[in-house]
C-alpha positions in Angstrom: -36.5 -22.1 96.6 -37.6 -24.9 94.5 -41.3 -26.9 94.6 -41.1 -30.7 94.8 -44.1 -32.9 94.3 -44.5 -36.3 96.7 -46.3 -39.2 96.2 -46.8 -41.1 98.9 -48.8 -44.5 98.9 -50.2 -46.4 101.5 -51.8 -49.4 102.7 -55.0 -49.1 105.3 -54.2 -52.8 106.7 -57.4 -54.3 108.3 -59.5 -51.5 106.6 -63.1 -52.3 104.9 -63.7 -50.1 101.8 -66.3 -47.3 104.1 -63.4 -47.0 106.4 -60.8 -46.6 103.9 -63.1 -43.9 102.2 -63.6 -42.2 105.3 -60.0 -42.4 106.5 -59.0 -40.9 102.6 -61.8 -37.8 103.2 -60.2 -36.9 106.7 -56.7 -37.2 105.7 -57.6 -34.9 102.5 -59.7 -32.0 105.1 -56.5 -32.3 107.9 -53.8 -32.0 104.9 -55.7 -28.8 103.3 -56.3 -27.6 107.5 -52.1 -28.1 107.7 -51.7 -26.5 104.4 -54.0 -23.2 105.5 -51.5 -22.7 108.4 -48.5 -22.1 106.1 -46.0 -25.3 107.1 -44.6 -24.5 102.8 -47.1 -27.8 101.8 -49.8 -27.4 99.1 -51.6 -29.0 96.6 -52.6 -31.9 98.4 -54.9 -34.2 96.7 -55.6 -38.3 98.2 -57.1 -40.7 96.3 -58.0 -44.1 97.0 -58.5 -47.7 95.8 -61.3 -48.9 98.1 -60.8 -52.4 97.0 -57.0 -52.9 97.7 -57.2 -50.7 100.9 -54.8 -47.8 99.2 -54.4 -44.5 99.9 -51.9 -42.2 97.8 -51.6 -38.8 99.3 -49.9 -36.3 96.5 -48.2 -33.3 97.9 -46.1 -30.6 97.1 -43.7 -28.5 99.3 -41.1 -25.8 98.5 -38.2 -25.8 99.6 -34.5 -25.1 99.2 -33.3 -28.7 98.0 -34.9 -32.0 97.9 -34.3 -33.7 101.2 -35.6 -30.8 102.6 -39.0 -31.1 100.7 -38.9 -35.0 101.8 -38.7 -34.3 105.6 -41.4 -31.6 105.6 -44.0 -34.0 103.5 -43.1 -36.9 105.6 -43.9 -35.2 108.3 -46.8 -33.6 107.5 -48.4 -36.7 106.2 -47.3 -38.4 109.6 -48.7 -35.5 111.6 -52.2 -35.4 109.4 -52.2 -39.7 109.6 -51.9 -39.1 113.7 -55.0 -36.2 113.6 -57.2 -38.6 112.2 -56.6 -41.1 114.7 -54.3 -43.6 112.4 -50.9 -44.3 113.0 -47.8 -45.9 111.7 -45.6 -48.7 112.7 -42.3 -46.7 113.7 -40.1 -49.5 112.2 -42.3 -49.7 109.2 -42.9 -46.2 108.5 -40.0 -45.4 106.9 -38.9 -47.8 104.6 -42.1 -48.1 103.1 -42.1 -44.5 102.3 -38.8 -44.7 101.0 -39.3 -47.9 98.6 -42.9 -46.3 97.3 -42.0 -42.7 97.3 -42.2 -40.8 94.2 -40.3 -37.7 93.8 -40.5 -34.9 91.2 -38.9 -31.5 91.1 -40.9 -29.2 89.8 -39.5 -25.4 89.3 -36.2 -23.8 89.9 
């Protein structure tokens, strides 16, 4: 089993800055609640850029190769996004995480 770290940034379209701080303090309280009930994510941590509407959730997962680790952050991030009452555009979703995703194998 091997731990890889995600980063994952995001745009809050349409968001003004109290929303995006809200929406960044929710998805950081579901992502710890998801983490508590042993799905093999931890150490999440969000921050955000209030001004540009930007959300980066870092998040680590262990698992026994990378693409592995990929699915199960993707879709916990989708699954904590969809909690919150935000959503992503299903034709969208993907690519975007692909082109901005950052990817970083921690241990062996």
């Amino acid at each position: 089993m091997q731990m890889y770290g995600f980063l994952i940034p995001f745009t809050l379209h349409e968001a003004k800055r109290d929303e995006v701080e809200a929406a960044a303090h929710d998805l950081m309280e579901e992502l710890l609640r998801i983490e508590k009930m042993g799905n093999g994510t931890h150490s999440a941590a969000v921050s955000a850029d209030l001004g540009q509407s930007r959300v980066e959730v870092d998040l680590a997962a262990d698992a026994p190769d990378q693409e592995t680790a990929r699915e199960l952050v993707l879709s916990t991030v989708r699954s904590a996004i969809h909690t919150i009452g935000g959503h992503q555009d299903p034709q969208t979703w993907a690519p975007a995480a692909e082109a901005e995703l950052r990817v970083e194998a921690l241990y062996g």
